[in-house]
MDAnalysis code that builds the backbone (N, CA, C; Angstrom):
import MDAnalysis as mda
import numpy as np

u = mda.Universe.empty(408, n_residues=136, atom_resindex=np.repeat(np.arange(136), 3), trajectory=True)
u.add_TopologyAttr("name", ["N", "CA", "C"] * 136)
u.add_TopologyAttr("resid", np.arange(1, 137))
u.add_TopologyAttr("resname", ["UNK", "UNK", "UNK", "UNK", "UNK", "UNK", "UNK", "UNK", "UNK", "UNK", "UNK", "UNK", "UNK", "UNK", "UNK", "UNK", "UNK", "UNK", "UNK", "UNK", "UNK", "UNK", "UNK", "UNK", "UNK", "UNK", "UNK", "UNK", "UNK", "UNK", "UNK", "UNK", "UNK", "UNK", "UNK", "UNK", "UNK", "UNK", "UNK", "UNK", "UNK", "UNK", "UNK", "UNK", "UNK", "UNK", "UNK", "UNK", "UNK", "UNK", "UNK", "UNK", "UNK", "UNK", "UNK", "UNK", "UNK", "UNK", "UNK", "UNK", "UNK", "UNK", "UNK", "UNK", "UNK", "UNK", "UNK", "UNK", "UNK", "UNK", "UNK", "UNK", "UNK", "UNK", "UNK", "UNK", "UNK", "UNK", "UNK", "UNK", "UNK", "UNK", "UNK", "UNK", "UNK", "UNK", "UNK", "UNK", "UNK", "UNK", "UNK", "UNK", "UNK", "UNK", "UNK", "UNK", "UNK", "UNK", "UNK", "UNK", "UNK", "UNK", "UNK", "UNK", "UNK", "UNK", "UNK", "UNK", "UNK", "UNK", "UNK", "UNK", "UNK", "UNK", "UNK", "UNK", "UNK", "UNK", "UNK", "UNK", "UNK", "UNK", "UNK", "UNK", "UNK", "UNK", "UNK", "UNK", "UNK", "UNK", "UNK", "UNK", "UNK", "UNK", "UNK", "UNK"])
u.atoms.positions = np.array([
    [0.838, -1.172, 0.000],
    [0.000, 0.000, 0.000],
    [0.883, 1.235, 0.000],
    [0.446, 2.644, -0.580],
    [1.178, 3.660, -0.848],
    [0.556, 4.255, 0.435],
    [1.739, 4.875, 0.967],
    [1.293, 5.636, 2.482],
    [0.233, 6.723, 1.959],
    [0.332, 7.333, 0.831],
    [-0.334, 8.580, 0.740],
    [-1.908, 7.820, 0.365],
    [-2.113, 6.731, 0.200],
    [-3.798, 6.388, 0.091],
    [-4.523, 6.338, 1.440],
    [-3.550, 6.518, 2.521],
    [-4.015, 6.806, 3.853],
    [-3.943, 8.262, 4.281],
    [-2.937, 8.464, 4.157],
    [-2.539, 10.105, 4.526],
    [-3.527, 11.195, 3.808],
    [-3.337, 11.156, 2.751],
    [-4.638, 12.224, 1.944],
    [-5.958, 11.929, 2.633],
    [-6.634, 10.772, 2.775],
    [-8.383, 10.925, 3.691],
    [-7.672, 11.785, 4.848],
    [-7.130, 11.749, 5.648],
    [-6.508, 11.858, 7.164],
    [-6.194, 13.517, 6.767],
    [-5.468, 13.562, 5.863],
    [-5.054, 15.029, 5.975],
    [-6.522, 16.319, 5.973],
    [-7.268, 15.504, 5.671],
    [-8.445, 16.630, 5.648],
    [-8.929, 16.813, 7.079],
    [-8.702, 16.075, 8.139],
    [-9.076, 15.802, 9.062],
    [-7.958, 16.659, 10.632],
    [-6.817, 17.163, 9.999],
    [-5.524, 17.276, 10.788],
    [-5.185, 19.329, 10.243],
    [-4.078, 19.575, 10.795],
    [-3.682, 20.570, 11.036],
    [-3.064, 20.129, 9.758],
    [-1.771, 19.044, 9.862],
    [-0.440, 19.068, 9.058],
    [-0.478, 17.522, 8.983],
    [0.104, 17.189, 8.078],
    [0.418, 15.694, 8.054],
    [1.459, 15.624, 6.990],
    [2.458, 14.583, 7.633],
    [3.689, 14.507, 7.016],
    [3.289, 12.611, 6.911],
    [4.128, 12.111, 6.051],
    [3.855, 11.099, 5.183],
    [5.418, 10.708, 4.922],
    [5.383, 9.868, 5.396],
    [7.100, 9.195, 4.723],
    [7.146, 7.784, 4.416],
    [8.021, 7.943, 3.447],
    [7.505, 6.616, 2.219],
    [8.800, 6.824, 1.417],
    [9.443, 5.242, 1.874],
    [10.693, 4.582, 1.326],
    [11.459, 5.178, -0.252],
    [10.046, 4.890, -1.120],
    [10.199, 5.058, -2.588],
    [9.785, 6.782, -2.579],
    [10.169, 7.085, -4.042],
    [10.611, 8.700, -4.203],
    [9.320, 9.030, -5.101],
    [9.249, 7.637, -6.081],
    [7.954, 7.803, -6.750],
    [6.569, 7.905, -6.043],
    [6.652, 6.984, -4.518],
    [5.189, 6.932, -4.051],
    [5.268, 8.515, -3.736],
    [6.087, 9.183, -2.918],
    [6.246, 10.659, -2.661],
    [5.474, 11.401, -3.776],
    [6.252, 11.497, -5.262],
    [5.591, 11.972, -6.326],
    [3.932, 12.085, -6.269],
    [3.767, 10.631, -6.464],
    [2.282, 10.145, -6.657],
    [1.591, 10.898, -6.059],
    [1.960, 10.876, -4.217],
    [1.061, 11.256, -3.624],
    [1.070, 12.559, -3.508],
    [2.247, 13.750, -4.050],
    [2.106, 14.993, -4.149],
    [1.143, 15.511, -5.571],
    [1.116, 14.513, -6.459],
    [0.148, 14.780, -7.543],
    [-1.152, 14.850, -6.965],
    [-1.246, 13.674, -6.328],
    [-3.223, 13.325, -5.843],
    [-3.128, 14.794, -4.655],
    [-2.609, 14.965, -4.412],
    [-2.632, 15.847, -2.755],
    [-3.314, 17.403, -3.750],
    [-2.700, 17.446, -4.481],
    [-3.130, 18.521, -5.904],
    [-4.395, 18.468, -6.426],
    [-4.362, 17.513, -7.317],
    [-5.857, 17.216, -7.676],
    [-7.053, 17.140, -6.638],
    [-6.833, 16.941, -5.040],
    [-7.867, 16.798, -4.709],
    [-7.500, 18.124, -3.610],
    [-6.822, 19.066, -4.043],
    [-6.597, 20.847, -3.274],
    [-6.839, 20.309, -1.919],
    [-5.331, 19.696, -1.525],
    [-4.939, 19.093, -0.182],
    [-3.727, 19.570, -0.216],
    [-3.681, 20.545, 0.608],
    [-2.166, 21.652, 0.772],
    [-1.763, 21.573, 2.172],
    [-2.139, 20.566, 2.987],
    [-1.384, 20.456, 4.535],
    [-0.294, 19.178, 5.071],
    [-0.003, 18.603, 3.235],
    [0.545, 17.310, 3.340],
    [2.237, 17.689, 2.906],
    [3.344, 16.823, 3.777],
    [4.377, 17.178, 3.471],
    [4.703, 15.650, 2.911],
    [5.563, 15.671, 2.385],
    [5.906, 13.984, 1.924],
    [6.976, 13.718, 1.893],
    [7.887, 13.229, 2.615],
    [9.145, 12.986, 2.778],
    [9.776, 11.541, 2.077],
    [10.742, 11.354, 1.452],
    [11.119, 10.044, 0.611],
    [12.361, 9.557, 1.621],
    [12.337, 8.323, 2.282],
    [13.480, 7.715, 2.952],
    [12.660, 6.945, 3.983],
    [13.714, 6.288, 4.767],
    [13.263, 5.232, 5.543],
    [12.555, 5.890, 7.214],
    [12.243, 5.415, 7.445],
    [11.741, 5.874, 8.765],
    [12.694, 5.997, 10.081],
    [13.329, 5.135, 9.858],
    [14.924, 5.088, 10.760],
    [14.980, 6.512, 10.357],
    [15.543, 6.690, 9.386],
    [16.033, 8.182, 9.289],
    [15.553, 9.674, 9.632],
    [14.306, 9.436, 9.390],
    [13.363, 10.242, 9.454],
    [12.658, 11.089, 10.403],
    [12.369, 9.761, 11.189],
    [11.808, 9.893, 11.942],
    [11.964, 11.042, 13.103],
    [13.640, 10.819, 13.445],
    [14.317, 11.580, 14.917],
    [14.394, 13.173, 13.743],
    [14.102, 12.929, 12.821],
    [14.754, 14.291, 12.237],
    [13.400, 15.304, 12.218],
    [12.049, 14.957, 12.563],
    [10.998, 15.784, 12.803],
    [11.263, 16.642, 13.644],
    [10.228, 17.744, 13.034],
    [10.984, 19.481, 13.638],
    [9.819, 19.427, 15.090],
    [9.044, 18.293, 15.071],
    [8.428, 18.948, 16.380],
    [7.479, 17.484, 16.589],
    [6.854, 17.219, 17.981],
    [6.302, 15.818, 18.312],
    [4.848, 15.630, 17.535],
    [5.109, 14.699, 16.500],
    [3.220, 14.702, 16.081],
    [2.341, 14.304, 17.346],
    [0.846, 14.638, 17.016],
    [-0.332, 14.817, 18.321],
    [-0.699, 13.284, 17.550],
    [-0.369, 12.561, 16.634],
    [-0.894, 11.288, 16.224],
    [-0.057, 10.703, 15.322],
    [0.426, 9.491, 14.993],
    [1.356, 8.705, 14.688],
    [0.944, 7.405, 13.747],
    [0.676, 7.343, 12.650],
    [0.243, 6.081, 12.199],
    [1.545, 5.586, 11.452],
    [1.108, 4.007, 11.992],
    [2.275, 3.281, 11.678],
    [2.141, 2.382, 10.618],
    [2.324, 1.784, 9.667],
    [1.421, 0.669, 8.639],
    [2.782, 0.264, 8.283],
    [3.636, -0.546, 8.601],
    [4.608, -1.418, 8.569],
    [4.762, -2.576, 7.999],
    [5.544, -3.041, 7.013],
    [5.648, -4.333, 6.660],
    [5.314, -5.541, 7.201],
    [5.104, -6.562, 6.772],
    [5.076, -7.882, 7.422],
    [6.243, -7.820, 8.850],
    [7.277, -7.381, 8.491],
    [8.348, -7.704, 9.316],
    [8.284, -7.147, 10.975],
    [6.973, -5.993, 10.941],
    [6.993, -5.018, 12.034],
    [8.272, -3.852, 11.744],
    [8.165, -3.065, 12.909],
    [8.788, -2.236, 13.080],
    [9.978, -2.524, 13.264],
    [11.158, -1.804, 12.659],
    [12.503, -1.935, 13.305],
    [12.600, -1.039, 14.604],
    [13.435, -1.887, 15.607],
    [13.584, -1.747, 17.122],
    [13.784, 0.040, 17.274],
    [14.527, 0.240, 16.269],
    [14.976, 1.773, 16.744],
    [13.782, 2.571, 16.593],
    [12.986, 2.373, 15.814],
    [11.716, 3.433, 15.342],
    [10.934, 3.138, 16.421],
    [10.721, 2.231, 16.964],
    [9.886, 2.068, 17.877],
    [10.911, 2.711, 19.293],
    [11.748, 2.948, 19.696],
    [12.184, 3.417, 20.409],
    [12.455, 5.025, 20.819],
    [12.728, 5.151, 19.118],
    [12.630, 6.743, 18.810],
    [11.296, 6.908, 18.852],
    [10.258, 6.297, 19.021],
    [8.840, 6.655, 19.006],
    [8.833, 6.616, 20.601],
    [9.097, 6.256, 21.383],
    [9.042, 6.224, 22.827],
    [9.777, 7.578, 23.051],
    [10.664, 8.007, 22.872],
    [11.284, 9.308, 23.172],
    [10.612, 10.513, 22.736],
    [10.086, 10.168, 21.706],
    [9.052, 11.299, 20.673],
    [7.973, 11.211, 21.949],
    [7.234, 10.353, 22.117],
    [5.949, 10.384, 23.104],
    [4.847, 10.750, 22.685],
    [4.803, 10.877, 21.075],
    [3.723, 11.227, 20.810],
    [2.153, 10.798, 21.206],
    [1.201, 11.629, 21.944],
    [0.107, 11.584, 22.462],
    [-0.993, 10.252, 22.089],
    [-1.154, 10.156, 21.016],
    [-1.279, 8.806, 20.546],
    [0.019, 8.138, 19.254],
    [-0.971, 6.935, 18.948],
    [-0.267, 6.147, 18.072],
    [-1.256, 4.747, 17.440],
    [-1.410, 5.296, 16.468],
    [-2.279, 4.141, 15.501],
    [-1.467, 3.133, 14.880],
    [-1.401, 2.075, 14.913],
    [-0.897, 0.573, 14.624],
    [-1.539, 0.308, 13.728],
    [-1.110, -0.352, 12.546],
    [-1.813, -1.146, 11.463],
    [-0.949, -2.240, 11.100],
    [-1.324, -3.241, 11.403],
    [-0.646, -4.524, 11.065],
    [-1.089, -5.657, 10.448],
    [-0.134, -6.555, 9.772],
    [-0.920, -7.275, 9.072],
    [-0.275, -8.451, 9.418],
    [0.208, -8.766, 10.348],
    [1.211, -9.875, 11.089],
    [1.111, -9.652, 12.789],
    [0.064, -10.804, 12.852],
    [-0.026, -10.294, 14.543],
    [1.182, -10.553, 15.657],
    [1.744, -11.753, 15.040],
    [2.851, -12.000, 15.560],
    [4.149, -10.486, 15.949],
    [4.235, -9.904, 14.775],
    [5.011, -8.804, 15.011],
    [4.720, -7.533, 15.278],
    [3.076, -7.493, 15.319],
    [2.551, -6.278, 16.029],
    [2.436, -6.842, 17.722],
    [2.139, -8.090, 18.021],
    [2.370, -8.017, 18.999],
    [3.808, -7.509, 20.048],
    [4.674, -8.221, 19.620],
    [6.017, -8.096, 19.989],
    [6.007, -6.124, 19.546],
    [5.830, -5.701, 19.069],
    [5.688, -4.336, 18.749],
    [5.222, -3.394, 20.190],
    [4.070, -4.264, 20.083],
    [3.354, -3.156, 21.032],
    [3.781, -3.322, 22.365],
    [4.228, -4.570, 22.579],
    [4.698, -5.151, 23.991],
    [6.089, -3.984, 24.378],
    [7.220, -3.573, 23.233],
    [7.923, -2.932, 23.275],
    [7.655, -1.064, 24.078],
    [6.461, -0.967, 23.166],
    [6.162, 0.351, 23.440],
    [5.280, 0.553, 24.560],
    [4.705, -0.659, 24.944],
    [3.962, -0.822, 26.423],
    [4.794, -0.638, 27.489],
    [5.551, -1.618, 27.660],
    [6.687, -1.469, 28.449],
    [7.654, -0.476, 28.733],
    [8.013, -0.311, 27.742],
    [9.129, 0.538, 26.888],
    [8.922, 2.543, 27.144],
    [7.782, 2.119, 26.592],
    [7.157, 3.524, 26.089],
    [6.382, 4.045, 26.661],
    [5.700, 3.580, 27.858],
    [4.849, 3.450, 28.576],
    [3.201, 3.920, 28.413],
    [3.522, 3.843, 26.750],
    [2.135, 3.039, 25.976],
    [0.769, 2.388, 26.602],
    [-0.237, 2.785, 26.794],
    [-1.766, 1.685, 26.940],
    [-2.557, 1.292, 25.598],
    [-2.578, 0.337, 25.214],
    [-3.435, 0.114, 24.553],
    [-4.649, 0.122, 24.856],
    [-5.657, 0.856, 24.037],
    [-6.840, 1.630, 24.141],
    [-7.542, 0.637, 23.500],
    [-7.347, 0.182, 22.273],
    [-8.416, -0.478, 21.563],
    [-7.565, -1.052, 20.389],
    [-8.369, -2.673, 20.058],
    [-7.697, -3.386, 18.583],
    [-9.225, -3.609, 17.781],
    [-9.369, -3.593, 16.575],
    [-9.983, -3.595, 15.597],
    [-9.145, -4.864, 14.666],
    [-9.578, -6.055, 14.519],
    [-8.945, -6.693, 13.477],
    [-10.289, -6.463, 12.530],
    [-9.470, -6.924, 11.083],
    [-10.513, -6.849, 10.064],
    [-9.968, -7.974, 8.947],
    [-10.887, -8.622, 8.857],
    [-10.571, -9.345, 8.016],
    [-10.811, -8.869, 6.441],
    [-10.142, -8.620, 5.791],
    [-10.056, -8.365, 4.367],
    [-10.134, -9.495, 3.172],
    [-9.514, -10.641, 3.737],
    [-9.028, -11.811, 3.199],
    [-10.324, -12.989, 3.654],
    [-11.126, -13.132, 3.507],
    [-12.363, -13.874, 3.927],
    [-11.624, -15.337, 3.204],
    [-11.925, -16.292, 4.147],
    [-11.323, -17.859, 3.618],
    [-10.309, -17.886, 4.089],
    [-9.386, -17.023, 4.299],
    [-7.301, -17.184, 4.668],
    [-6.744, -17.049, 6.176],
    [-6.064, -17.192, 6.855],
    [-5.692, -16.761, 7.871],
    [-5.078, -15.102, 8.073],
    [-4.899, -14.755, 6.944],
    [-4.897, -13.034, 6.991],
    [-6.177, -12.581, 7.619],
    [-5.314, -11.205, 8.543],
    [-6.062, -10.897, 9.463],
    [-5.568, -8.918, 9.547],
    [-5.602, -8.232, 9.099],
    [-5.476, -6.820, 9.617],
    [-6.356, -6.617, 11.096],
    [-4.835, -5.741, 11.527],
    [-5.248, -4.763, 12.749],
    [-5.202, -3.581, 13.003],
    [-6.065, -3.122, 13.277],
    [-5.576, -1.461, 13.708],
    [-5.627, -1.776, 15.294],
    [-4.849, -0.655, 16.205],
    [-4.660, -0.313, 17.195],
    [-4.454, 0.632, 17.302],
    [-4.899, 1.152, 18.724],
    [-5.134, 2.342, 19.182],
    [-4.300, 2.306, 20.500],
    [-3.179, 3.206, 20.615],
    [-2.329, 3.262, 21.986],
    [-2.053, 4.809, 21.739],
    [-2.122, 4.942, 23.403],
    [-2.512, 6.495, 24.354],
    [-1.030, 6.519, 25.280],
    [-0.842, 7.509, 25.670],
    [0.113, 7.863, 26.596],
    [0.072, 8.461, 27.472],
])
């Protein structure tokens, strides 16, 4: 999924929303659609989230995460504990590594999880999406 097919609904909804996304083209993409649909509060940054992340000019009031199969790498989730941002939305598609995820930032971060939403998308399969909701 291209971060900006989430970020653009959301940005109508927010002050500012910044968007960071590995590839340079999804960046593009989503600065085209952000245009066409006269959405001027979206920033879009191209690079990894490791990188990125500690380099924000100020703490977001909300945090969505939509991570690979693999989960989060340890540092982002850590630099997300130092950030402290007020909430933090989880989207996972591997419960196994959202668990171990959240256990990090529970502990860690001193994180509550508020609420999980799985959804099944995949009707027949053991695929399972989650959203989560964790407060600070």
């Amino acid at each position: 999924m291209r971060h900006w097919d989430v970020t653009l609904p959301l940005a109508r909804h927010v002050h500012q929303a910044i968007a960071i996304e590995i590839q340079e083209t999804a960046c593009q993409q989503g600065r085209i659609n952000a245009a066409i649909n006269q959405i001027d509060n979206v920033c879009f940054l191209a690079g990894t989230v490791e990188a990125l992340l500690p380099e924000l000019p100020s703490t977001p009031d909300v945090v969505l995460l939509d991570p690979p199969r693999k989960g989060c790498d340890r540092q982002v989730l850590t630099d997300l504990a130092k950030l402290r941002p007020p909430r933090i939305v989880y989207v996972s598609c591997q419960p196994a590594t959202l668990a171990r995820d959240l256990q990090l930032l529970c502990q860690e971060g001193g994180y509550q999880l508020a609420f999980v939403q799985p959804v099944d998308f995949f009707g027949q399969t053991a695929h399972v999406e989650c959203a989560t909701f964790l407060e600070c």
